[in-house]
C-alpha positions as CSV (number, residue, x, y, z in Angstrom):
1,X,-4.1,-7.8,-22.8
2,X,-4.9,-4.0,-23.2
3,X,-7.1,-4.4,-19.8
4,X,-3.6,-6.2,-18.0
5,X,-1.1,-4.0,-19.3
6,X,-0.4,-1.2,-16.2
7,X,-3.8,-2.6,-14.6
8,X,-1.3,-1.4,-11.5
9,X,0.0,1.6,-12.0
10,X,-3.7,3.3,-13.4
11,X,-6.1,4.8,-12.9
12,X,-5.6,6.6,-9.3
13,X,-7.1,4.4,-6.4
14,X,-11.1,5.8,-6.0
15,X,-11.8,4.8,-2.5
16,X,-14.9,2.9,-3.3
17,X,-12.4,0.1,-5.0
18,X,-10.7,-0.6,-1.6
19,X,-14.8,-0.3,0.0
20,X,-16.3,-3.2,-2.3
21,X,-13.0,-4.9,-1.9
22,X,-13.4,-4.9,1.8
23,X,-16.9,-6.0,1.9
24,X,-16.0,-8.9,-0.6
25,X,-13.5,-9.9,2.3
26,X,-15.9,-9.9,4.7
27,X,-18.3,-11.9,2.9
28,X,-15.6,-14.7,2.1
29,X,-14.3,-14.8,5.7
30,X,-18.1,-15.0,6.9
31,X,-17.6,-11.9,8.7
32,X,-20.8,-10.8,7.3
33,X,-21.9,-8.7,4.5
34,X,-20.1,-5.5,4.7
35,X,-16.8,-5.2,6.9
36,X,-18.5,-2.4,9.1
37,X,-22.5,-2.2,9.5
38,X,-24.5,-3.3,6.9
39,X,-26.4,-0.4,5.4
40,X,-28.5,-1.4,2.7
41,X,-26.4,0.9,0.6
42,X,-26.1,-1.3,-2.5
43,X,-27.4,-5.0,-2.8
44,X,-24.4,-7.2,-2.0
45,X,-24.9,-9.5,-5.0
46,X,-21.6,-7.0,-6.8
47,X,-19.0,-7.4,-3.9
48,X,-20.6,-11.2,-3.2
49,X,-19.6,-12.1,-7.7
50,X,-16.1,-9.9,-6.4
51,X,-15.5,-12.0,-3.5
52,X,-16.4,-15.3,-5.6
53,X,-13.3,-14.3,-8.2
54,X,-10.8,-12.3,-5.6
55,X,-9.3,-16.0,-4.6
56,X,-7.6,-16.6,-7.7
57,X,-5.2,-13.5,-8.1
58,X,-4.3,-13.8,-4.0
59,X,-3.0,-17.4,-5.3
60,X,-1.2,-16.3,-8.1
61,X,0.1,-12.8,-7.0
62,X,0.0,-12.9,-3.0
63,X,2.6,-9.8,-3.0
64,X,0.4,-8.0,-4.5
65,X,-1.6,-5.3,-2.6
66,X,-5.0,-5.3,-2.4
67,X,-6.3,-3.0,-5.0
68,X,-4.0,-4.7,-7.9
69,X,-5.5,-8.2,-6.7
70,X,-9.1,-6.8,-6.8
71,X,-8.3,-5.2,-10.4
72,X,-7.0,-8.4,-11.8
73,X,-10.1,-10.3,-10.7
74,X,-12.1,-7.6,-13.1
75,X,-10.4,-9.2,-16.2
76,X,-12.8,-11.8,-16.2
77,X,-15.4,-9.3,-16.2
78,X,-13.9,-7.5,-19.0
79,X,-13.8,-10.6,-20.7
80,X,-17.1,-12.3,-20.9
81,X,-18.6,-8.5,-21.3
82,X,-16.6,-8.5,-24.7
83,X,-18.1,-11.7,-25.8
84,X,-21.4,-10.5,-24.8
85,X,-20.7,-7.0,-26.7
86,X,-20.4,-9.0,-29.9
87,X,-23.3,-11.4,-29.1
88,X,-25.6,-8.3,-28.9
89,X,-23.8,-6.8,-31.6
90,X,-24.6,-9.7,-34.1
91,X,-28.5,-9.9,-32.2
92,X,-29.2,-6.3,-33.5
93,X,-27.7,-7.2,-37.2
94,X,-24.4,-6.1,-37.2
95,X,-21.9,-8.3,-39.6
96,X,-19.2,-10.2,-38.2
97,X,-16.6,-7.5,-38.7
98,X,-18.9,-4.4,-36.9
99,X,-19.3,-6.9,-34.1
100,X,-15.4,-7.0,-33.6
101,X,-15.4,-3.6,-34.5
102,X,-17.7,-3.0,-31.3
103,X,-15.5,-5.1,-29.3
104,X,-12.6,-3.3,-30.6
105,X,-13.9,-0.1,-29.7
106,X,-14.6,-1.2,-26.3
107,X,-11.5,-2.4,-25.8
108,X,-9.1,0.4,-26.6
109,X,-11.2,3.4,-25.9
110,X,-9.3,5.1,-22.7
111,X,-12.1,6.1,-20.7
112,X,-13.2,2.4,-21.1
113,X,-10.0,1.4,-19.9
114,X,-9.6,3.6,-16.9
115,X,-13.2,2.5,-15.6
116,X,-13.8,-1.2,-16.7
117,X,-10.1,-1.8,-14.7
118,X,-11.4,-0.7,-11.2
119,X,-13.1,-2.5,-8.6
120,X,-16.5,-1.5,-9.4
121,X,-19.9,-3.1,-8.7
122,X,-21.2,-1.5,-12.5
123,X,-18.9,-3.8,-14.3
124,X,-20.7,-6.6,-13.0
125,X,-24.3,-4.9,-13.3
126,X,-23.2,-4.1,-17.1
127,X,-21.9,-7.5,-17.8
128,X,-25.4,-9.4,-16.6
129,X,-28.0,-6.7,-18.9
130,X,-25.8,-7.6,-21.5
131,X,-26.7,-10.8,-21.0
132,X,-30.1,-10.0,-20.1
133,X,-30.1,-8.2,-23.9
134,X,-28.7,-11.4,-25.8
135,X,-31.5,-13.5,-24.1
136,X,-34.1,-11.1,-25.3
137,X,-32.6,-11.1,-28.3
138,X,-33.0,-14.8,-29.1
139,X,-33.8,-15.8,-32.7
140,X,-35.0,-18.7,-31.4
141,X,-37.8,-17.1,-29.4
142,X,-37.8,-20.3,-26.5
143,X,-39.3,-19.0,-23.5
144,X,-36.8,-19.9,-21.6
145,X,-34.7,-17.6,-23.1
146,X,-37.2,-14.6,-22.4
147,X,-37.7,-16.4,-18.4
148,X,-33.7,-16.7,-18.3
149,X,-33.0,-12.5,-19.2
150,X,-35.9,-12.0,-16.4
151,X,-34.0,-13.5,-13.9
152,X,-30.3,-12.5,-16.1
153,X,-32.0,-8.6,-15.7
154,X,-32.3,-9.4,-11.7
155,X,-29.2,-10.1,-11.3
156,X,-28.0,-7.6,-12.9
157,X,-30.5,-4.8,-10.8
158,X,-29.0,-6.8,-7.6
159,X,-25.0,-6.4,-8.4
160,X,-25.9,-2.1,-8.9
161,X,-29.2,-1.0,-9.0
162,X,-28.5,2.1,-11.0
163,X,-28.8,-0.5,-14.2
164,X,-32.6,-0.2,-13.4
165,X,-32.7,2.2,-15.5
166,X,-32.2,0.7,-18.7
167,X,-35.5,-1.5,-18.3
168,X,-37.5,0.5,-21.2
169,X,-34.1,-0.5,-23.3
170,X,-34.8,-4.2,-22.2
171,X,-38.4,-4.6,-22.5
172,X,-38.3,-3.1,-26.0
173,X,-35.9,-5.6,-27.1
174,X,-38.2,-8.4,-25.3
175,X,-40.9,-7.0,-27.5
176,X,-38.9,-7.2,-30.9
177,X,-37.2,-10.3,-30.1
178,X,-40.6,-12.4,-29.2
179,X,-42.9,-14.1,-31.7
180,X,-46.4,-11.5,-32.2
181,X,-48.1,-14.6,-31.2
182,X,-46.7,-15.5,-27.8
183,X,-45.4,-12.1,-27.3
184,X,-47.6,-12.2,-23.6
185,X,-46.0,-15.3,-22.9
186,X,-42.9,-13.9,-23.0
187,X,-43.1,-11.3,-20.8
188,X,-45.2,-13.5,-18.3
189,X,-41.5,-15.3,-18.3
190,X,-39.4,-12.5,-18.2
191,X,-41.6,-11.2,-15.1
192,X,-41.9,-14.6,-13.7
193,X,-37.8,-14.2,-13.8
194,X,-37.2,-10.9,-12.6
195,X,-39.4,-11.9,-9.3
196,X,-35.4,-13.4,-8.3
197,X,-35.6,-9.0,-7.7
198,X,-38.1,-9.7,-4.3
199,X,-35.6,-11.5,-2.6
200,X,-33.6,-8.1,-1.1
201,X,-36.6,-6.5,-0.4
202,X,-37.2,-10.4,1.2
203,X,-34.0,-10.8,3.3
204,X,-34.4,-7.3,5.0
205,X,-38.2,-8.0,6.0
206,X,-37.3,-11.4,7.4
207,X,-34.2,-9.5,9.8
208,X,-36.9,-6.5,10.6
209,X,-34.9,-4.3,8.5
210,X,-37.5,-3.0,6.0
211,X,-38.9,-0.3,7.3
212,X,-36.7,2.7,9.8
213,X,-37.5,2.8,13.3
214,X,-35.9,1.8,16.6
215,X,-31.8,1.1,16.5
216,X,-31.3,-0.6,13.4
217,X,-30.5,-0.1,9.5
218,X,-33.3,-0.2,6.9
219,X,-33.8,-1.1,3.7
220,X,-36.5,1.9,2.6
221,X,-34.3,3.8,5.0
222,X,-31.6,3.6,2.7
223,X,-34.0,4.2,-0.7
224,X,-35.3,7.6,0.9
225,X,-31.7,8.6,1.4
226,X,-29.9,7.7,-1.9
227,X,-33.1,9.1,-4.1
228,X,-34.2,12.0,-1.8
229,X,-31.8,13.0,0.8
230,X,-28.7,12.8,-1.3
231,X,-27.0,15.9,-2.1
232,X,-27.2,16.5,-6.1
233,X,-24.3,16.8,-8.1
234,X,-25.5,20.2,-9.7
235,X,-25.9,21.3,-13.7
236,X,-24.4,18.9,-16.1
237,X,-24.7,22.5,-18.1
238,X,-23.3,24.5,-15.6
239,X,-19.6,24.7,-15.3
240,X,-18.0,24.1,-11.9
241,X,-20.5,21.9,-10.8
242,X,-19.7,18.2,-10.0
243,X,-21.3,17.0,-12.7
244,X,-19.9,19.4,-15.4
245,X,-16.5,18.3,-14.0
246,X,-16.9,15.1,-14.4
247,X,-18.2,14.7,-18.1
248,X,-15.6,16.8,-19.1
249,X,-13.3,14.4,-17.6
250,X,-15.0,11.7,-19.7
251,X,-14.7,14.0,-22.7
252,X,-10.9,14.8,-22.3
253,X,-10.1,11.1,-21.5
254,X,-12.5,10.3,-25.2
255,X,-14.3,12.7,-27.3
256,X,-14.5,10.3,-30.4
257,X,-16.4,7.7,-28.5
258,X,-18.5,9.9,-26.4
259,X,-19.8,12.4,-28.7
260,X,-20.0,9.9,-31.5
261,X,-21.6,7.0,-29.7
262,X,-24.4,9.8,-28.2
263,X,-25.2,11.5,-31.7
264,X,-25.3,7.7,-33.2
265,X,-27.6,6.3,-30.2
266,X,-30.4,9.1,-31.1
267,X,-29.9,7.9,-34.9
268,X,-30.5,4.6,-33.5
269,X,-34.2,5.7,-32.3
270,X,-34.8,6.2,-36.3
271,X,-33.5,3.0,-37.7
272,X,-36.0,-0.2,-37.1
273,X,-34.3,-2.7,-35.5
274,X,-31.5,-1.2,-33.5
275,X,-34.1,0.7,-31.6
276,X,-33.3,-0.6,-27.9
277,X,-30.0,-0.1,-28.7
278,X,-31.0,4.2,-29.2
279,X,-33.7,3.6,-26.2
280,X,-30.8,2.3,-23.8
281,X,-28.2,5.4,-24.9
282,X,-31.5,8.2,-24.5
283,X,-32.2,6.8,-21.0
284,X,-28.5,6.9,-19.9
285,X,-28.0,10.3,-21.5
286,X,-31.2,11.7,-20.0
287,X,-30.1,10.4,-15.6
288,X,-26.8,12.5,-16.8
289,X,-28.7,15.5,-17.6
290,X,-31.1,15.8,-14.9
291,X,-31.2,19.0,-13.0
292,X,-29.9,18.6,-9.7
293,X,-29.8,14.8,-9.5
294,X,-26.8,12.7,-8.5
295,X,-24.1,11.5,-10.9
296,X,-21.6,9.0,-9.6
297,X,-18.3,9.2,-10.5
298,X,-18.6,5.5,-12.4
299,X,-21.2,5.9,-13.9
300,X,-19.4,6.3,-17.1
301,X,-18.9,2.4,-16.9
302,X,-22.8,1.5,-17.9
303,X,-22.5,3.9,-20.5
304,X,-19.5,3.4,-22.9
305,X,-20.2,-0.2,-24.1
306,X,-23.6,1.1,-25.7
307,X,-21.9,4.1,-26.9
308,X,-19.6,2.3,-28.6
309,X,-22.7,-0.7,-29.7
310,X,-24.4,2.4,-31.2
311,X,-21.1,4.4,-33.1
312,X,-20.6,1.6,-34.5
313,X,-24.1,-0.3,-35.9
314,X,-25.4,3.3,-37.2
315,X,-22.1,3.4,-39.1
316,X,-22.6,0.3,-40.0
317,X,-26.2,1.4,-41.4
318,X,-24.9,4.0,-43.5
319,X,-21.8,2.4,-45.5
320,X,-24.9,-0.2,-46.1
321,X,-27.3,2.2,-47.0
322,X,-24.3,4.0,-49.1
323,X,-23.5,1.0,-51.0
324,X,-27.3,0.6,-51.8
325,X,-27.8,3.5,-52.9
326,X,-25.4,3.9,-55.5
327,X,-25.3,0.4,-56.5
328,X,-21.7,-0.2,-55.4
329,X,-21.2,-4.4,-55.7
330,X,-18.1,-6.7,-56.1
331,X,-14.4,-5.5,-55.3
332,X,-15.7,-2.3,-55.4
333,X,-17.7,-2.9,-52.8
334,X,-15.1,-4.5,-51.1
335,X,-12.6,-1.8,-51.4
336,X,-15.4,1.1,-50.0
337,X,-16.3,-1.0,-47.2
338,X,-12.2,-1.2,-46.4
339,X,-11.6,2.5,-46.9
340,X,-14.4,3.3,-44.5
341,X,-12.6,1.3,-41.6
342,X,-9.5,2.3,-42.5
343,X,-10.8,6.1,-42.2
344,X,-12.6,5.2,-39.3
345,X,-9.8,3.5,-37.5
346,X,-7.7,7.0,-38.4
347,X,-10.1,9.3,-36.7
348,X,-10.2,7.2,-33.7
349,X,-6.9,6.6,-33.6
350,X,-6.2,10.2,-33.5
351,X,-8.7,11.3,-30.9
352,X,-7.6,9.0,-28.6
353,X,-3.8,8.5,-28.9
354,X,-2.4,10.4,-26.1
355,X,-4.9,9.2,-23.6
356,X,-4.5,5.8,-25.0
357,X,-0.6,6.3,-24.3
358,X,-1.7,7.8,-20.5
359,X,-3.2,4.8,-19.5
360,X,-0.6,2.4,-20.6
361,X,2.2,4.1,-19.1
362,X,0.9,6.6,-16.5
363,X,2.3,5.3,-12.6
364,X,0.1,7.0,-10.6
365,X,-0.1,4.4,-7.8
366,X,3.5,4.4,-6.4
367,X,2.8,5.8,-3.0
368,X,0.5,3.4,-2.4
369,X,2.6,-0.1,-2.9
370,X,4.8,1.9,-0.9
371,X,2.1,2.1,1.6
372,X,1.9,-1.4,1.4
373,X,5.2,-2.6,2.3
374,X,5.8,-0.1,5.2
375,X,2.3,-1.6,6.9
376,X,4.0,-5.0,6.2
377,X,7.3,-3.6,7.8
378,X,8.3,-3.2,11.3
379,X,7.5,0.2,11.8
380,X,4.5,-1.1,14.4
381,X,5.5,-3.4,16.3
382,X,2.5,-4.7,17.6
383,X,0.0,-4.2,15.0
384,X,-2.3,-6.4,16.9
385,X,-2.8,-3.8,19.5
386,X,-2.2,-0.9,17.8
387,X,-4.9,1.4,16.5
388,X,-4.2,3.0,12.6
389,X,-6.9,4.8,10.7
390,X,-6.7,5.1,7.0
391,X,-8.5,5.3,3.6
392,X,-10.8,2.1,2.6
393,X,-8.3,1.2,-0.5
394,X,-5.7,0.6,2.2
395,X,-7.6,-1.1,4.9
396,X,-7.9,-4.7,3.2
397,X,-4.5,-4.4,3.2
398,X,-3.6,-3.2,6.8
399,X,-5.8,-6.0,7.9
400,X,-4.0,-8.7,5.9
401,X,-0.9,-6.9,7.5
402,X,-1.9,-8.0,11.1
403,X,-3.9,-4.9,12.4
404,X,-7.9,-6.2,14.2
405,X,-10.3,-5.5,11.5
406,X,-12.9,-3.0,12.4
407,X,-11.8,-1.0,15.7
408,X,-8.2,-1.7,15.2
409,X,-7.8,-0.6,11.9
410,X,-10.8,2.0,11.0
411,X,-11.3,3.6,7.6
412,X,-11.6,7.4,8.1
413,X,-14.7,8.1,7.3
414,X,-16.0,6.1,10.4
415,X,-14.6,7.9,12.9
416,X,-16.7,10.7,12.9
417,X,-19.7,8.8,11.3
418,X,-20.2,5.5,13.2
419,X,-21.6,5.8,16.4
420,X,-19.5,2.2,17.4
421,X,-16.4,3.6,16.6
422,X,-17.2,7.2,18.4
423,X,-17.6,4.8,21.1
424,X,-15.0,2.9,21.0
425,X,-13.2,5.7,21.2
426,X,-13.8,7.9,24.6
427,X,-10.2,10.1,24.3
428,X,-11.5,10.6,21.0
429,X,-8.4,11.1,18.7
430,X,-5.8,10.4,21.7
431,X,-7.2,6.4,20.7
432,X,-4.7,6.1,17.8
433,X,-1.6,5.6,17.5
434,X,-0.7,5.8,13.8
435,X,-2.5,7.3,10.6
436,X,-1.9,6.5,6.8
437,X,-2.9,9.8,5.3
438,X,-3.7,9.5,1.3
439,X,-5.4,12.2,-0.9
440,X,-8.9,11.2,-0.4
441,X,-8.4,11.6,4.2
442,X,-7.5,15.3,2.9
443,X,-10.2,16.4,1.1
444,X,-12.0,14.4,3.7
445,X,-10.8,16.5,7.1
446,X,-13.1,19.2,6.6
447,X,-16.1,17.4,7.7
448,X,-14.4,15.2,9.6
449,X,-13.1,17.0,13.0
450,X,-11.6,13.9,14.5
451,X,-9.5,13.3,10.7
452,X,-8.5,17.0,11.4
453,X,-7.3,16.8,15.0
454,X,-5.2,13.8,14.1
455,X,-3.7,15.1,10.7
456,X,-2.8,18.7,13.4
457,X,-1.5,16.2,16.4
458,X,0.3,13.5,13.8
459,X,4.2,13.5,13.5
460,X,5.5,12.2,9.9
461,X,7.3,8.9,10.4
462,X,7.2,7.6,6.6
463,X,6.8,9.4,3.5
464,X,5.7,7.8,-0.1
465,X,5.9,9.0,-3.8
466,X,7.0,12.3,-2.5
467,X,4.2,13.1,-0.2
468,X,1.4,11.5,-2.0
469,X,0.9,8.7,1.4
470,X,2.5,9.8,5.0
471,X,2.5,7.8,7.4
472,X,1.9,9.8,10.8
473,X,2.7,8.9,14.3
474,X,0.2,10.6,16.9
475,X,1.8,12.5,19.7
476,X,-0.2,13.9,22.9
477,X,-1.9,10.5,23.9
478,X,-3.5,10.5,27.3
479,X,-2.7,7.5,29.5
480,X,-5.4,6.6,29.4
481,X,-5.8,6.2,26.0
482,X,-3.2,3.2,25.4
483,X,-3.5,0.7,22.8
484,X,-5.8,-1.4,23.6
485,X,-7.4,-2.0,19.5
486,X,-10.9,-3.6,20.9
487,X,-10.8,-7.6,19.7
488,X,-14.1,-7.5,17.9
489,X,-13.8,-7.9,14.1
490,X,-16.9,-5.9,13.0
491,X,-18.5,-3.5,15.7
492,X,-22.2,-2.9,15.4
493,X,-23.9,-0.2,14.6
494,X,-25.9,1.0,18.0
495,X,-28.0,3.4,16.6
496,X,-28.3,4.9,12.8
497,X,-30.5,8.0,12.7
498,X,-31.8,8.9,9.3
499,X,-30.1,11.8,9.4
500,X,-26.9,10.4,9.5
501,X,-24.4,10.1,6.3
502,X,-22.6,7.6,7.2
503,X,-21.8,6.2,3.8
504,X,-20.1,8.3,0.8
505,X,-19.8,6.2,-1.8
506,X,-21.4,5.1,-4.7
């Protein structure tokens, strides 16, 4: 309910929403794996789980746009990753009421709400290691368990790779949750179901994709790029840089859960038992504070349910030890234990009220339902034919509007990027004939000169949430260039040099 509540009117649309959205489409209408190129710039297995769960809110909320469709096929997600929150929660000796307490937490933190509603490929990753962590966690010790969080973990490395990361977490609790006697059996079985991992690597050697060379996309390719190439996002330390920016975003939006939930993961590190648990939190706090490396604006998402698994167990620990020590029993016991939540609950209440309030009541989105309905309009007549460039959370939409997929209607950062739609463009920006213009095409036009020429050459014919979206009409066309939106639904990518960025998203 907390997840549903305003799930359309915030957070602000992050482009990569509308891009995994768009790729889901594509796999669903067997357009392929991605509705431009292919790039080996995630494993599909994310947008392929999106695309499995997107039919159900276009049946019961078809006038929705896009991006509110995609968000309420998350709720799922959010879901069965609460019911896995407690599972773990209870598998690392937490008491019934911790475990809700966990969920709890999860639940109404607002950071967690801003980033567990949007379309990302994380919430799916997170939801799987979870998984992965409960079957590890098995008091029953089968094998199958141990074989079925191998091939869980795979999964879970295939929907966003970044999760990776957490393997030391993972194996650790393999290693505590396995009987001493078996304990290479188990991991035999968990490796024997991680090998479901090969199959990427698999699929691109089988296409000739593996390796770069010649005209094609490849999968090391892509590696060398996202680990090496990639621009960093700076100093975590340093302020201005992207990455100080953005954890102080995470801090503003909850300070309670993410100061707490780091301070009680390295307490976890000391206290047998919930040891993974502090492993997991030290490797995710360590890839944020790496010099010079690349933080993604989501990554917040694999963080906060083991922040808030950790706050909680260590607190846990010590009202336990506390009531140990000093030999508190019966109603007295009782009435500590009651007074600690209820202090607890207070604290957390009060850190996080007036972001709490933000999220359930913030409209931030207006401009772009409004966005919607005049591509649904008659404001283009022949939508078929005409040409309209705009952001990737609109495009799904634009498409579903009547506008040719690919060529026809072209997210913006293709059109100074993607050699097929350079080409199919010879007048260069004299081709279009309309442009959606949202927040992210600005910040974009500086590297983008064929975004700037049409924003310079573009008159206003629609305005939205008081400038937020404008829709332009491009004057000075060429003759030449009429509308002629080519007819093919994806266009291939001719040739992809290395040095090309052709993909900015996460």
């Amino acid at each position: 309910m907390v997840r549903a509540w305003n799930l359309a009117g915030h957070p602000f649309p992050n482009d990569d929403e509308g891009t995994y959205l768009a790729q889901a489409w594509a796999v669903r209408t067997g357009l392929g794996l991605s509705h431009y190129t292919y790039w080996y710039d995630h494993p599909p297995l994310g947008w392929m789980q999106l695309g499995a769960l997107s039919w159900l809110p276009e049946l019961m909320a078809p006038e929705r746009t896009a991006l509110v469709q995609g968000r309420m096929a998350m709720l799922p997600v959010a879901a069965v990753t609460s019911v896995l929150l407690y599972l773990v929660a209870r598998r690392l000796g937490a008491g019934v009421v911790a475990a809700a307490a966990v969920v709890g937490l999860n639940a109404v933190s607002p950071l967690a709400i801003a980033l567990q509603r949007q379309v990302y490929l994380d919430s799916f990753a997170v939801m799987w290691f979870l998984a992965s962590l409960a079957l590890a966690l098995s008091p029953k010790r089968n094998l199958w368990a141990h074989c079925a969080c191998g091939v869980s973990f795979a999964v879970a490395v295939l929907s966003k790779e970044t999760i990776a990361v957490l393997l030391p977490a993972l194996v650790w609790a393999l290693w505590q949750g396995s009987d001493r006697r078996t304990r290479g059996f188990s991991l035999a079985a968990f490796t024997a179901g991680a090998a479901v991992l090969l199959g990427y690597p698999l699929y691109s050697l089988l296409k000739g994709e593996l390796f770069p060379g010649g005209c094609h996309s490849a999968l090391v390719g892509a590696l060398v790029w996202q680990i090496g190439s990639r621009g960093g996002s700076g100093s975590v330390f340093q302020p201005g840089t992207v990455a100080n920016t953005l954890v102080m975003q995470w801090l503003r939006a909850d300070p309670v859960l993410v100061i707490g939930g780091i301070v009680a993961g390295f307490a976890a590190l000391a206290l047998r038992g919930v040891r993974p648990l502090g492993t997991a939190v030290a490797f995710l706090v360590l890839v944020v504070c790496r010099p010079g490396g690349y933080l993604p604006k989501m990554y917040a998402v694999q963080v906060v349910p083991f922040l808030a698994l950790a706050l909680v167990i260590v607190v846990e620990r010590a009202v336990r030890a506390g009531r140990a020590r000093y030999g508190v029993q019966g109603p007295v016991r009782r009435t500590v234990a009651a007074v600690a939540v209820a202090l607890m609950a207070a604290v957390l209440a009060f850190g996080r009220w007036p972001q709490f309030r933000e999220v359930q009541r913030a409209d931030l989105n207006a401009g772009y339902r409004a966005a919607g309905e005049w591509l649904n309009g008659p404001a283009v007549p022949d939508k078929r034919r005409a040409r309209l460039v705009t952001d990737d959370v609109l495009w799904l939409d634009a498409v579903r509007a009547g506008f040719t997929p690919g060529a026809g209607v072209i997210w913006h950062y293709k059109l100074d990027k993607d050699p097929a739609i350079v080409a199919s463009m010879p007048h260069g920006w004299r081709d279009i004939d309309f442009v959606l213009v949202t927040p992210t095409m600005r910040e974009a036009q500086a590297e983008l000169p064929t975004l700037k020429a049409l924003l310079r050459h573009g008159e206003p014919v629609g305005d939205f949430a008081y400038g937020q979206i404008q829709a332009l009409r491009v004057t000075g066309r060429s003759a030449e260039g009429a509308s002629t939106a080519p007819s093919v639904a994806r266009p291939l990518l001719p040739c992809l040099r290395e040095a090309d960025d052709i993909w900015p998203y996460e």
